[in-house]
C-alpha positions as a printed Julia matrix, in Angstrom:
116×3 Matrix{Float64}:
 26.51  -12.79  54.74
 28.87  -15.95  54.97
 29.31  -19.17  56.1
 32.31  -19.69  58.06
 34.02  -22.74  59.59
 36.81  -23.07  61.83
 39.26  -26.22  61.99
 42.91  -26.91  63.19
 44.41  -25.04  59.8
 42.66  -21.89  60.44
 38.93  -20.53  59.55
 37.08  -20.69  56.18
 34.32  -18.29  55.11
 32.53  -19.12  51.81
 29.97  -16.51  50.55
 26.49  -16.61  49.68
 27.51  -15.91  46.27
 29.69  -18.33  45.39
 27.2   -20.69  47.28
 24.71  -19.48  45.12
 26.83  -19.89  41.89
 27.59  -23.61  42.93
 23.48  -24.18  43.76
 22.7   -22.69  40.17
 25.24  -24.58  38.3
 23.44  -27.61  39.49
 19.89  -26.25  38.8
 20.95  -26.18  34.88
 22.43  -29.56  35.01
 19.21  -31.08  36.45
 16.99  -33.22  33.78
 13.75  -31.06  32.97
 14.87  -27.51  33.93
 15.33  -25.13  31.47
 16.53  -22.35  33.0
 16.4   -19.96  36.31
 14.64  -17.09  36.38
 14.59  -13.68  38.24
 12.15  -13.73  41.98
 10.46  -10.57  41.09
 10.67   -7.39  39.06
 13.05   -5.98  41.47
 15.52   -8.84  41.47
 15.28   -8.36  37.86
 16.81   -4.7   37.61
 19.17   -5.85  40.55
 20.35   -8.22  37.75
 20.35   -5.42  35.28
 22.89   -3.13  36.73
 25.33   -6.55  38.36
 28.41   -7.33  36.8
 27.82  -11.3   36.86
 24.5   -13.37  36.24
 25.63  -16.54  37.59
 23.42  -16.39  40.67
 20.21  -15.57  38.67
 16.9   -17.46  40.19
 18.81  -18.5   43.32
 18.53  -16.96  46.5
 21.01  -17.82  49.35
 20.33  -17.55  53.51
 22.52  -18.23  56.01
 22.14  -17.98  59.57
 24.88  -19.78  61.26
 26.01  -22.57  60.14
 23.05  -23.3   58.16
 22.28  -22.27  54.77
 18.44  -22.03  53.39
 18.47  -21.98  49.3
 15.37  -21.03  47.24
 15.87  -22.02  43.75
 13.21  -20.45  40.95
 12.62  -22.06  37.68
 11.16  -22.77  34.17
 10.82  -26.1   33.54
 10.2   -28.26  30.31
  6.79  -29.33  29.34
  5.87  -32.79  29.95
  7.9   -33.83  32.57
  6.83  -34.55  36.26
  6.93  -31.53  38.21
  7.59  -33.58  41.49
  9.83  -35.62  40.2
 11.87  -32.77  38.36
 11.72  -30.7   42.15
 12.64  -33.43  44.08
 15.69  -34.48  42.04
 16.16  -30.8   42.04
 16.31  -30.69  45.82
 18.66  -33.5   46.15
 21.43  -33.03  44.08
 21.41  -28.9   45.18
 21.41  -30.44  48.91
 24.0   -32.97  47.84
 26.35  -30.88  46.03
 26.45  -27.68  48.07
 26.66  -29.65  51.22
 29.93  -31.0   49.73
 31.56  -27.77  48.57
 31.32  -26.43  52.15
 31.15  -28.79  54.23
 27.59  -27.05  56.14
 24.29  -28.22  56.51
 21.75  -27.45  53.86
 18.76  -26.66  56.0
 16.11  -26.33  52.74
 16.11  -26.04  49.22
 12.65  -24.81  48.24
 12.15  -25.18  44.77
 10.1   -22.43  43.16
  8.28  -23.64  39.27
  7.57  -20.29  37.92
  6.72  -21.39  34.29
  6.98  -24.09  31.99
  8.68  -23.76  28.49
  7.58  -26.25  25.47
């Protein structure tokens, strides 16, 4: 699925891939996380057999004009795990709402593990 816009220029459709590239670009940027990981065993030989990786540990929804992100991660031990999702939650929220222009319904943020 997509995302699509209209405005005086034309329409815009952005999809849930690139959305989900921009959303895990951000994850590995964030202080404390150490990197995404795959949902389930499944998702893992999905990942297997796709020609990019960029999307790993982020899962994209849109319905509308309204896009619902689920981020999964490992995070660094001894950091605050609140304080690590919440920051986590904004700037995802933040930047994603900027590259398209949509409303970021959620971002659930998803600690799998934590890494020493």
């Amino acid at each position: 699925m997509s995302v699509t816009t209209k405005n005086s220029h034309g329409r815009i459709s952005i999809s849930d891939e690139a959305i989900a590239k921009v959303a895990a670009s951000v994850a590995m940027e964030c202080y404390g996380v150490v990197e995404l990981v795959s949902r389930g065993f499944t998702d893992s030989l999905k990942e297997l057999f796709r020609r990019s990786s960029g999307t790993r540990g982020v899962k994209v929804a849109t319905v509308g004009d309204r896009i619902y992100i689920d981020v999964y991660v490992v995070l660094k031990y001894g950091v605050s795990i609140t304080a690590v999702a919440e920051s986590l939650k904004e700037s995802v929220k933040y930047r994603v709402e900027n590259f398209t222009g949509m409303l970021v319904d959620t971002v659930n943020v998803n600690i799998v593990g934590v890494k020493l």
